[in-house]
C-alpha positions as CSV (number, residue, x, y, z in Angstrom):
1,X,-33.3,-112.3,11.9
2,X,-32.0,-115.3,12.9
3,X,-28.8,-113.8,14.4
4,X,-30.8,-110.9,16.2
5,X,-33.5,-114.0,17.7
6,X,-30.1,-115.5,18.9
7,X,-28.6,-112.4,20.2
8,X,-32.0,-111.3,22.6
9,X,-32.1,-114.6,24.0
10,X,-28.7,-114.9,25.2
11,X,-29.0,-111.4,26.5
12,X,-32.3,-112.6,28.6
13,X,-30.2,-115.3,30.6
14,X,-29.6,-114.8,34.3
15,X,-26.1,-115.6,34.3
16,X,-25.4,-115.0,37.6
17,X,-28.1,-117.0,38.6
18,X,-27.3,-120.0,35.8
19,X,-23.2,-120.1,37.7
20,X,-24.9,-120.2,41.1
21,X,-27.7,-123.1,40.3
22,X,-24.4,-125.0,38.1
23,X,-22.3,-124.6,41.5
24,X,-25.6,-125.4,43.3
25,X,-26.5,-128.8,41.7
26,X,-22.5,-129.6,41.7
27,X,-22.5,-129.4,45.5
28,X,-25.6,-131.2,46.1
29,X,-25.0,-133.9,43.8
30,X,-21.6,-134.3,45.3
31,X,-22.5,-134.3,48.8
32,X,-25.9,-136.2,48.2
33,X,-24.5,-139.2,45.8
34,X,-20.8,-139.4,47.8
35,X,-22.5,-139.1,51.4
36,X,-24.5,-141.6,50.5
37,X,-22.1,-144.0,49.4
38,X,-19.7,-142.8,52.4
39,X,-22.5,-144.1,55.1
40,X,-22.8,-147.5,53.4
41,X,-19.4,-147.8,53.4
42,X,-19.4,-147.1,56.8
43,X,-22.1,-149.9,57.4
44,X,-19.6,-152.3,55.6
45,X,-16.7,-151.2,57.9
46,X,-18.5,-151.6,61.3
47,X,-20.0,-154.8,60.4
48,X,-16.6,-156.1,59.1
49,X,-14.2,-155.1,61.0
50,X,-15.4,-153.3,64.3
51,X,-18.4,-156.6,64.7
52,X,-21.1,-154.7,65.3
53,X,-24.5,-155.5,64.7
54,X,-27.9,-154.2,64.3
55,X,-30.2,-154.1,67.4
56,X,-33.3,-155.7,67.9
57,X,-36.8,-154.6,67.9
58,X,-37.1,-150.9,67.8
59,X,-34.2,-149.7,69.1
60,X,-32.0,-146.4,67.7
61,X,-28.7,-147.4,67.4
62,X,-25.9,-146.4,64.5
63,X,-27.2,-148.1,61.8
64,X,-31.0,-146.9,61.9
65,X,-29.3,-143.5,62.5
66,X,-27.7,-144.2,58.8
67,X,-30.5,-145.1,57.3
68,X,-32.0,-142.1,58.5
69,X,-29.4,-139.9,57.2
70,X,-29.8,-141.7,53.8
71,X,-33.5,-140.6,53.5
72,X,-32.5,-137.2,54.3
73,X,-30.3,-136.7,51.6
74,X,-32.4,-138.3,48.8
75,X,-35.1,-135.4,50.3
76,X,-32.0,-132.8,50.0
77,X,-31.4,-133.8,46.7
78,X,-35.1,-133.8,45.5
79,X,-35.7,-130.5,47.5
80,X,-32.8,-128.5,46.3
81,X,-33.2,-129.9,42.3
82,X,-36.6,-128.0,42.7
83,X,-35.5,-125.0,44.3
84,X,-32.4,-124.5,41.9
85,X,-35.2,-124.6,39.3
86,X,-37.1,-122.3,41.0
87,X,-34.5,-119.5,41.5
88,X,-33.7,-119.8,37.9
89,X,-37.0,-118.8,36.9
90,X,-36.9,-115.9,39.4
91,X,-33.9,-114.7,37.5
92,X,-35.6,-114.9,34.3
93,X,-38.6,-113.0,35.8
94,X,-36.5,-110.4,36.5
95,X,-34.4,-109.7,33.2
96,X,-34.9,-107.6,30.1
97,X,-36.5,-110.0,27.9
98,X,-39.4,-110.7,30.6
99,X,-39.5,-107.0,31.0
100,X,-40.3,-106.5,27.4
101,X,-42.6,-109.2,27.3
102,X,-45.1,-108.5,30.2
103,X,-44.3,-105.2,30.1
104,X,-43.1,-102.8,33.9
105,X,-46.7,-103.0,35.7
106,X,-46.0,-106.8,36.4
107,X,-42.6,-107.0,37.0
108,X,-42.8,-104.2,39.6
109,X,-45.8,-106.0,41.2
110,X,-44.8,-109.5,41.7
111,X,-40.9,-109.5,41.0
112,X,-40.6,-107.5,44.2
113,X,-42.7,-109.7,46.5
114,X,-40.9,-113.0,45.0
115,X,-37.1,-111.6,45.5
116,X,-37.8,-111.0,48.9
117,X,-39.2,-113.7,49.7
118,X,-36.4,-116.1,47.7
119,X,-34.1,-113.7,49.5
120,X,-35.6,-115.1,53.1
121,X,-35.8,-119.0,51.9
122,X,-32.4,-118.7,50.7
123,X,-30.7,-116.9,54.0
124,X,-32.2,-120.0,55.8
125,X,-30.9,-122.6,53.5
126,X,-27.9,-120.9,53.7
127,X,-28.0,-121.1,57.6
128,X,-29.0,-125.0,57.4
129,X,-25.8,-125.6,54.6
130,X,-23.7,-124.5,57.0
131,X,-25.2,-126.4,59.7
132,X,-24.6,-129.9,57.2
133,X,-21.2,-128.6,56.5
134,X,-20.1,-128.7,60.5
135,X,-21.7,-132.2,60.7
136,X,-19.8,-133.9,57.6
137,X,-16.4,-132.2,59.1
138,X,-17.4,-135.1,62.3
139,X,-16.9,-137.9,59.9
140,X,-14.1,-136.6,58.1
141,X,-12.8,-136.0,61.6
142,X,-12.7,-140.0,62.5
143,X,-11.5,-141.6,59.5
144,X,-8.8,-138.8,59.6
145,X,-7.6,-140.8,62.8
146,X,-8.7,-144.1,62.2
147,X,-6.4,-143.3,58.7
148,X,-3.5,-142.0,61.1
149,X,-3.4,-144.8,63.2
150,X,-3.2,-147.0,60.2
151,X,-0.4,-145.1,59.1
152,X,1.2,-144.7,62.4
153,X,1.1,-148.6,63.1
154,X,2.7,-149.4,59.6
155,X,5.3,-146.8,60.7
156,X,6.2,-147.5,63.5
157,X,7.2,-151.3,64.6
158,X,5.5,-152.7,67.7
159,X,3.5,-150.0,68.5
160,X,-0.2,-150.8,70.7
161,X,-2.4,-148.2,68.9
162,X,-6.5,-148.8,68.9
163,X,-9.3,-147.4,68.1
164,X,-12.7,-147.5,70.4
165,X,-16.0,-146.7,69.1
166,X,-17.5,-145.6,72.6
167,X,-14.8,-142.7,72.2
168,X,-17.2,-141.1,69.4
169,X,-20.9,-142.7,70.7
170,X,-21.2,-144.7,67.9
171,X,-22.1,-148.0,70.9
172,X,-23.2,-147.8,74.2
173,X,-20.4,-147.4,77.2
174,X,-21.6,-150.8,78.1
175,X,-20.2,-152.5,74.7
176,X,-16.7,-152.9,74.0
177,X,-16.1,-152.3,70.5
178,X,-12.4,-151.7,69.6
179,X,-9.7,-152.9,67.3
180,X,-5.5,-152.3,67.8
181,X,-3.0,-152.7,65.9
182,X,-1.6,-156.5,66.8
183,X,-5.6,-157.6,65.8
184,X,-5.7,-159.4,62.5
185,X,-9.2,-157.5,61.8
186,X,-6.9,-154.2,62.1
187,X,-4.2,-155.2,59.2
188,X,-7.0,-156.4,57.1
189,X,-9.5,-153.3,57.3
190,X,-6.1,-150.7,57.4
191,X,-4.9,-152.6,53.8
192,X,-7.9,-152.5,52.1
193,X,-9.4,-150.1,49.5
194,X,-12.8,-149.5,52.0
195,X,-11.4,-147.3,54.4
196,X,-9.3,-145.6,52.0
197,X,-12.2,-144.9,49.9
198,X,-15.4,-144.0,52.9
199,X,-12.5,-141.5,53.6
200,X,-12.2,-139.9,50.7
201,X,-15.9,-140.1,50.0
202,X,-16.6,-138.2,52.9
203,X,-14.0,-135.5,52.2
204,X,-15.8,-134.8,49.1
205,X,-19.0,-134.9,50.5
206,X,-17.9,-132.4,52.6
207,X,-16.4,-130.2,49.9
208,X,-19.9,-130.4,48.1
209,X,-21.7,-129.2,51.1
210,X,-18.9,-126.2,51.3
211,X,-19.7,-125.6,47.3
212,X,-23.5,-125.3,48.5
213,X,-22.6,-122.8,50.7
214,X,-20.9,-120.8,48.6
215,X,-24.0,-121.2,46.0
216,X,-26.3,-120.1,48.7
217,X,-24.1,-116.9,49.5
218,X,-24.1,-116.2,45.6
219,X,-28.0,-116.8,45.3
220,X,-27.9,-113.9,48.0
221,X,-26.4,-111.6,46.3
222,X,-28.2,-111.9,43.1
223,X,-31.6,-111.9,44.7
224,X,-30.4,-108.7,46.8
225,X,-29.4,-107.0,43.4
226,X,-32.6,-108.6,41.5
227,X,-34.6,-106.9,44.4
228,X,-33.0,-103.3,44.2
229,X,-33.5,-104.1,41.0
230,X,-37.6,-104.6,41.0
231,X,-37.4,-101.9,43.6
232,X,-35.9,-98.8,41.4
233,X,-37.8,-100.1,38.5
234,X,-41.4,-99.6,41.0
235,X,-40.1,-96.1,41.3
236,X,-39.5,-95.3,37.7
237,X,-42.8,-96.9,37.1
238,X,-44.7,-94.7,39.7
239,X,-42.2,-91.6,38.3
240,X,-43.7,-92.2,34.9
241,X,-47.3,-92.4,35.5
242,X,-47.1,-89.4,37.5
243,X,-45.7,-87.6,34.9
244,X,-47.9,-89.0,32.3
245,X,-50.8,-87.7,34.3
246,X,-49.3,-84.2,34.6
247,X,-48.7,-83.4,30.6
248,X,-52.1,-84.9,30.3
249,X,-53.4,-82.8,32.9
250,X,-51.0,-79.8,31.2
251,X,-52.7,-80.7,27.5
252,X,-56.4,-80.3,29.0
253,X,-55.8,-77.2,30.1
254,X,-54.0,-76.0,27.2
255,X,-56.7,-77.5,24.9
256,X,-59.5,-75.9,27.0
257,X,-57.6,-72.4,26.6
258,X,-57.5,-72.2,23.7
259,X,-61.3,-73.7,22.9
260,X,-62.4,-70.0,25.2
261,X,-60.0,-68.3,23.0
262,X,-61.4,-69.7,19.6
263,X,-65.2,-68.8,21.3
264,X,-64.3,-65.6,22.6
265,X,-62.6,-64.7,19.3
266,X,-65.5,-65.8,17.2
């Protein structure tokens, strides 16, 4: 009995949907807890190294921008820890063991109208994932050359190389914010472990948000298959009851034949 009990419950898991919320929260956690710690490394880095400071009074200027962005992803991880949760239970909602606990009538019903509309949440998601995706690749794309010239000046003796903020609108074309290779601020932020490890953090942070796209294309296709699914199963359902009602239909008859037989007989 045991065995059996053991046996139906495995068979009742979503799989495909259990892979796609594990690859799901991978991604999110990835790009949520290393994007986070990218952006104050970045704070560290422009404060150090590049001298720039915050603005007064209400201004918008790089580093309310970061805090910004760090709200956003503490509400992407909240939001997306939910709606992981959320598809799961679709996929439950639509296997066997639900099926043979609230029997066709509901899972025809309801199990249509929420893969459809999981199916258009999750096509929008998927849209705003790729969106995230093309913005991480912007801060990959800097420390990539901020990294090269580091390498390039350690390389190559006597070479002049800098690095201006105003290039990527991270200041104002007004202030001057740029370090080169004979500065002493230069060496020190090229041979320590911060720059090397914002980099890196961002590269994974952009390799999470990748892995959430790939979860989101994957929660497509099971809700697409979950939907035919509900959809043939409303057709059985209405296939069934329309055949019930003709052999009951068939049995009156037949029953009220032969009643007039018996009668006229008698």
């Amino acid at each position: 009995g045991c065995f059996e009990c053991c046996i139906k419950c495995l068979g009742g898991i979503p799989y495909a949907s259990l892979i796609a919320t594990i690859l799901l929260y991978a991604g999110v956690a990835l790009f949520c807890g290393c994007g986070h710690e990218a952006l104050s490394g970045t704070v560290n880095i422009l404060q150090t190294y590049f001298d720039v400071t915050r603005a007064a009074g209400d201004v918008i200027d790089v580093f309310t921008m970061i805090d910004i962005f760090k709200y956003v992803i503490y509400g992407v991880a909240a939001a997306f820890f939910v709606y992981g949760i959320l598809l799961m239970v679709e996929g439950f909602f639509t296997t066997g063991a639900i099926k043979d606990l609230y029997g066709d009538f509901k899972i025809t019903t309801c199990g249509r109208c929420v893969s459809a509309w999981f199916i258009m949440l999750t096509y929008i998601f998927m849209l705003a994932w790729l969106g995230v995706t093309a913005f991480t690749s912007l801060p990959v794309y800097m420390y990539f050359n901020l990294w090269t010239i580091c390498r390039n000046a350690t390389i190559v003796d006597g070479a002049n190389l800098c690095l201006d903020l105003r290039q990527y609108g991270i200041v104002t074309i007004g202030e001057e914010k740029k370090v080169c290779t004979t500065s002493e601020s230069f060496v020190k932020m090229c041979d320590s472990n911060e720059l090397n490890m914002t980099f890196h953090l961002f590269i994974v942070a952009l390799a999470g948000a990748g892995a959430a796209v790939i979860a989101m294309v994957h929660y497509l296709m099971v809700l697409s298959a979950n939907w035919a699914y509900v959809k043939d199963a409303c057709r059985m359902q209405k296939y069934e009851d329309i055949k019930s009602k003709e052999e009951q239909e068939l049995h009156d008859i037949h029953s009220t034949r032969s009643k007039e037989r018996l009668n006229a007989y008698t």
